[in-house]
C-alpha positions as CSV (number, residue, x, y, z in Angstrom):
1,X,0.0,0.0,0.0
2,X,1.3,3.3,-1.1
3,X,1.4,6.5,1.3
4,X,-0.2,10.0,0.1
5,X,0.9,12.9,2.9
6,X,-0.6,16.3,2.4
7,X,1.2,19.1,4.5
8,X,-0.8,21.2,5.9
9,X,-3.6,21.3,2.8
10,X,-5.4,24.3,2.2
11,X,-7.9,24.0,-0.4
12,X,-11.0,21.3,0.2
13,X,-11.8,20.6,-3.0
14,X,-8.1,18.9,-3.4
15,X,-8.2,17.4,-0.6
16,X,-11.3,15.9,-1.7
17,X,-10.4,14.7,-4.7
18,X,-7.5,13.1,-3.0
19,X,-9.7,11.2,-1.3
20,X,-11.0,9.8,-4.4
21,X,-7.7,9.1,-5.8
22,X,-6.9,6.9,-2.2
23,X,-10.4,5.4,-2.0
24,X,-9.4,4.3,-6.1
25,X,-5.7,3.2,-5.6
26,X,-6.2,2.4,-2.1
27,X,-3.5,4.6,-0.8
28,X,-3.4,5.9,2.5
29,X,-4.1,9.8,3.0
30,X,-2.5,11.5,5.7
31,X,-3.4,15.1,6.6
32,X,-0.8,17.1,8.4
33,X,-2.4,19.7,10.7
34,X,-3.0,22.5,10.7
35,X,-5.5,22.0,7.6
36,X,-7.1,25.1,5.9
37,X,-10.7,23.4,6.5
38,X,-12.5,21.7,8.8
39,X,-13.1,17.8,7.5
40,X,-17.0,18.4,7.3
41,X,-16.3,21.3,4.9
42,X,-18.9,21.1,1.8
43,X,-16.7,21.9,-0.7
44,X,-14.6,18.9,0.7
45,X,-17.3,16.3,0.4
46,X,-18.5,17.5,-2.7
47,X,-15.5,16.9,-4.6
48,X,-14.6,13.5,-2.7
49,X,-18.6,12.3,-3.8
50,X,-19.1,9.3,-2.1
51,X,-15.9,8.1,-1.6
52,X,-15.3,8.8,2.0
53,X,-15.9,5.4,2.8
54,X,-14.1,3.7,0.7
55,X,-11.2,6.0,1.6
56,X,-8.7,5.5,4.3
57,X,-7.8,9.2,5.4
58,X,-5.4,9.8,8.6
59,X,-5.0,13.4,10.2
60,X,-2.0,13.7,12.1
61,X,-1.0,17.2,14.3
62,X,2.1,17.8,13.1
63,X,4.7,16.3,10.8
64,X,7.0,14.3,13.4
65,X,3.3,12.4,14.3
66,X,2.8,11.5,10.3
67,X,6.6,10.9,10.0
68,X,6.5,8.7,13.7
69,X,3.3,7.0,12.2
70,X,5.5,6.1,9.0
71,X,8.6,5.1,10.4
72,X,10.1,2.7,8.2
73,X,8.5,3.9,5.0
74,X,10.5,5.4,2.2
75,X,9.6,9.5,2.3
76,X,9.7,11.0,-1.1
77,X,9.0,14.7,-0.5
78,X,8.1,16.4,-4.2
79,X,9.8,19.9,-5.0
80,X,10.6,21.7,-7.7
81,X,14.0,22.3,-5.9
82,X,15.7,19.1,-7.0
83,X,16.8,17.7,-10.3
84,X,15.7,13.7,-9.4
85,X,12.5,13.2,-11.6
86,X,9.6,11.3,-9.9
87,X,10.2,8.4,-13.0
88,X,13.5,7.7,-11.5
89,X,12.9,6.2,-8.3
90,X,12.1,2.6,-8.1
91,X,8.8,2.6,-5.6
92,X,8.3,-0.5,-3.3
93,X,5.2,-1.5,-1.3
94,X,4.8,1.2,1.5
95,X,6.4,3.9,0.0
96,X,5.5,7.5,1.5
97,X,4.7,10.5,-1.2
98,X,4.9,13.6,0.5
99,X,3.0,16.8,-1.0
100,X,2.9,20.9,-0.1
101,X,0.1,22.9,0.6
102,X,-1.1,25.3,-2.1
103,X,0.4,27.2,-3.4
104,X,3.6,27.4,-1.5
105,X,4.9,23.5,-1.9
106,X,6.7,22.1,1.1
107,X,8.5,24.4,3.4
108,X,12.5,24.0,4.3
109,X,11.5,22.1,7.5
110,X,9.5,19.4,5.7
111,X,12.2,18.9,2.6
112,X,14.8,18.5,5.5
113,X,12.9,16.5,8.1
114,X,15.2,13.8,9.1
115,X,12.5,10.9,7.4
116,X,12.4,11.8,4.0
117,X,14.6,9.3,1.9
118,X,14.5,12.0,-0.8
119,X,13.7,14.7,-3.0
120,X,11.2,14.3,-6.6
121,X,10.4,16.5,-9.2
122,X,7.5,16.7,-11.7
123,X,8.9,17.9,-15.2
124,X,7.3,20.7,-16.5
125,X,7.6,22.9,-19.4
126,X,9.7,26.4,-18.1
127,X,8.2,29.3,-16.5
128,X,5.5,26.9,-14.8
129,X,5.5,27.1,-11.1
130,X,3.5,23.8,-10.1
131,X,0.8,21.8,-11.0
132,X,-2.4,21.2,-9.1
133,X,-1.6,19.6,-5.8
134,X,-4.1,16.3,-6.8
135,X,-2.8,16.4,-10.2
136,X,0.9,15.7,-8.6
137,X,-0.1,13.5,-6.3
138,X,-2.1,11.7,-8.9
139,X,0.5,11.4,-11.3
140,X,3.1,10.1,-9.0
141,X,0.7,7.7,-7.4
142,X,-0.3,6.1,-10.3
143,X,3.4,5.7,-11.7
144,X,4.5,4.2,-7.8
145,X,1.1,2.0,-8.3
146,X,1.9,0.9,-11.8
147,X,5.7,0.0,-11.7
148,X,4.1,-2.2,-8.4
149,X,1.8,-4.0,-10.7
150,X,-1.5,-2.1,-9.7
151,X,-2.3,-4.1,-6.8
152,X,-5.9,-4.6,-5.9
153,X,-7.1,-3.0,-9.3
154,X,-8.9,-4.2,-11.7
Protein backbone atom coordinates (compact mmCIF):
# COMPACT_ATOMS: atom_id res chain seq x y z
CA UNK A 1 0.00 0.00 0.00
CA UNK A 2 1.27 3.31 -1.05
CA UNK A 3 1.42 6.46 1.28
CA UNK A 4 -0.15 9.98 0.10
CA UNK A 5 0.88 12.85 2.88
CA UNK A 6 -0.58 16.35 2.42
CA UNK A 7 1.15 19.07 4.46
CA UNK A 8 -0.77 21.24 5.88
CA UNK A 9 -3.57 21.29 2.75
CA UNK A 10 -5.37 24.25 2.19
CA UNK A 11 -7.95 23.97 -0.43
CA UNK A 12 -10.98 21.32 0.23
CA UNK A 13 -11.75 20.65 -2.97
CA UNK A 14 -8.05 18.92 -3.43
CA UNK A 15 -8.15 17.36 -0.65
CA UNK A 16 -11.31 15.89 -1.73
CA UNK A 17 -10.38 14.74 -4.74
CA UNK A 18 -7.49 13.14 -3.04
CA UNK A 19 -9.72 11.19 -1.27
CA UNK A 20 -11.04 9.83 -4.36
CA UNK A 21 -7.72 9.13 -5.76
CA UNK A 22 -6.94 6.91 -2.15
CA UNK A 23 -10.39 5.42 -2.02
CA UNK A 24 -9.40 4.34 -6.09
CA UNK A 25 -5.73 3.16 -5.60
CA UNK A 26 -6.18 2.37 -2.14
CA UNK A 27 -3.50 4.62 -0.81
CA UNK A 28 -3.43 5.93 2.48
CA UNK A 29 -4.07 9.78 2.98
CA UNK A 30 -2.52 11.49 5.70
CA UNK A 31 -3.45 15.14 6.57
CA UNK A 32 -0.81 17.09 8.37
CA UNK A 33 -2.44 19.72 10.67
CA UNK A 34 -3.04 22.48 10.66
CA UNK A 35 -5.54 22.03 7.57
CA UNK A 36 -7.09 25.06 5.93
CA UNK A 37 -10.72 23.43 6.46
CA UNK A 38 -12.49 21.66 8.77
CA UNK A 39 -13.05 17.80 7.55
CA UNK A 40 -16.99 18.38 7.29
CA UNK A 41 -16.34 21.34 4.88
CA UNK A 42 -18.94 21.11 1.79
CA UNK A 43 -16.65 21.91 -0.69
CA UNK A 44 -14.58 18.88 0.66
CA UNK A 45 -17.26 16.32 0.42
CA UNK A 46 -18.55 17.53 -2.71
CA UNK A 47 -15.45 16.92 -4.57
CA UNK A 48 -14.61 13.47 -2.72
CA UNK A 49 -18.61 12.30 -3.85
CA UNK A 50 -19.08 9.27 -2.08
CA UNK A 51 -15.93 8.12 -1.59
CA UNK A 52 -15.31 8.76 1.96
CA UNK A 53 -15.88 5.42 2.81
CA UNK A 54 -14.08 3.68 0.67
CA UNK A 55 -11.19 5.96 1.63
CA UNK A 56 -8.68 5.53 4.25
CA UNK A 57 -7.78 9.19 5.43
CA UNK A 58 -5.44 9.82 8.64
CA UNK A 59 -5.03 13.37 10.21
CA UNK A 60 -2.01 13.72 12.13
CA UNK A 61 -0.97 17.25 14.30
CA UNK A 62 2.14 17.79 13.14
CA UNK A 63 4.68 16.34 10.77
CA UNK A 64 6.95 14.26 13.43
CA UNK A 65 3.32 12.39 14.31
CA UNK A 66 2.79 11.49 10.32
CA UNK A 67 6.63 10.91 9.96
CA UNK A 68 6.53 8.69 13.66
CA UNK A 69 3.32 6.99 12.23
CA UNK A 70 5.48 6.07 8.96
CA UNK A 71 8.58 5.15 10.40
CA UNK A 72 10.08 2.73 8.24
CA UNK A 73 8.55 3.95 5.00
CA UNK A 74 10.53 5.38 2.21
CA UNK A 75 9.62 9.46 2.25
CA UNK A 76 9.67 11.03 -1.07
CA UNK A 77 8.95 14.67 -0.51
CA UNK A 78 8.09 16.44 -4.19
CA UNK A 79 9.81 19.86 -4.98
CA UNK A 80 10.65 21.66 -7.71
CA UNK A 81 13.99 22.33 -5.90
CA UNK A 82 15.74 19.10 -6.98
CA UNK A 83 16.78 17.66 -10.27
CA UNK A 84 15.70 13.69 -9.44
CA UNK A 85 12.49 13.20 -11.64
CA UNK A 86 9.60 11.31 -9.93
CA UNK A 87 10.18 8.41 -12.97
CA UNK A 88 13.51 7.73 -11.46
CA UNK A 89 12.94 6.20 -8.29
CA UNK A 90 12.12 2.62 -8.14
CA UNK A 91 8.82 2.59 -5.60
CA UNK A 92 8.30 -0.53 -3.30
CA UNK A 93 5.19 -1.45 -1.31
CA UNK A 94 4.77 1.23 1.53
CA UNK A 95 6.41 3.92 0.01
CA UNK A 96 5.46 7.52 1.52
CA UNK A 97 4.70 10.53 -1.17
CA UNK A 98 4.94 13.61 0.52
CA UNK A 99 3.04 16.78 -1.04
CA UNK A 100 2.92 20.89 -0.09
CA UNK A 101 0.15 22.92 0.55
CA UNK A 102 -1.15 25.26 -2.13
CA UNK A 103 0.39 27.18 -3.41
CA UNK A 104 3.60 27.36 -1.51
CA UNK A 105 4.91 23.46 -1.92
CA UNK A 106 6.71 22.11 1.15
CA UNK A 107 8.50 24.36 3.41
CA UNK A 108 12.49 24.01 4.29
CA UNK A 109 11.53 22.05 7.52
CA UNK A 110 9.48 19.43 5.75
CA UNK A 111 12.17 18.87 2.63
CA UNK A 112 14.78 18.55 5.54
CA UNK A 113 12.86 16.54 8.13
CA UNK A 114 15.16 13.85 9.13
CA UNK A 115 12.48 10.91 7.41
CA UNK A 116 12.43 11.79 4.01
CA UNK A 117 14.55 9.33 1.93
CA UNK A 118 14.54 11.96 -0.82
CA UNK A 119 13.71 14.66 -3.04
CA UNK A 120 11.16 14.27 -6.56
CA UNK A 121 10.39 16.47 -9.17
CA UNK A 122 7.51 16.70 -11.65
CA UNK A 123 8.95 17.88 -15.18
CA UNK A 124 7.31 20.74 -16.46
CA UNK A 125 7.65 22.95 -19.40
CA UNK A 126 9.71 26.44 -18.06
CA UNK A 127 8.21 29.26 -16.46
CA UNK A 128 5.45 26.94 -14.85
CA UNK A 129 5.51 27.06 -11.09
CA UNK A 130 3.46 23.80 -10.06
CA UNK A 131 0.81 21.76 -11.00
CA UNK A 132 -2.44 21.24 -9.09
CA UNK A 133 -1.60 19.55 -5.83
CA UNK A 134 -4.11 16.35 -6.77
CA UNK A 135 -2.79 16.44 -10.17
CA UNK A 136 0.86 15.69 -8.55
CA UNK A 137 -0.15 13.48 -6.27
CA UNK A 138 -2.12 11.65 -8.91
CA UNK A 139 0.53 11.39 -11.32
CA UNK A 140 3.07 10.15 -8.97
CA UNK A 141 0.74 7.73 -7.39
CA UNK A 142 -0.34 6.13 -10.34
CA UNK A 143 3.37 5.71 -11.69
CA UNK A 144 4.47 4.23 -7.80
CA UNK A 145 1.15 1.99 -8.29
CA UNK A 146 1.88 0.85 -11.80
CA UNK A 147 5.67 -0.02 -11.65
CA UNK A 148 4.07 -2.17 -8.37
CA UNK A 149 1.78 -3.99 -10.72
CA UNK A 150 -1.51 -2.06 -9.67
CA UNK A 151 -2.27 -4.06 -6.82
CA UNK A 152 -5.93 -4.64 -5.87
CA UNK A 153 -7.06 -2.97 -9.28
CA UNK A 154 -8.87 -4.16 -11.71
Amino acid sequence: MLHVVFFEPRIPGNTGNAIRLAAATGATLHLVEPLGFVMDEPRLKRAGLDYHDLAHVVVHPDLDAAMAALAGSRVFAFTTHTEQRYTDVEYRDGDVLMFGPEPTGLPPEALEHPAVTGLLRIPMQPGRRSLNLTNAASTAVYEAWRQLGFPGGI
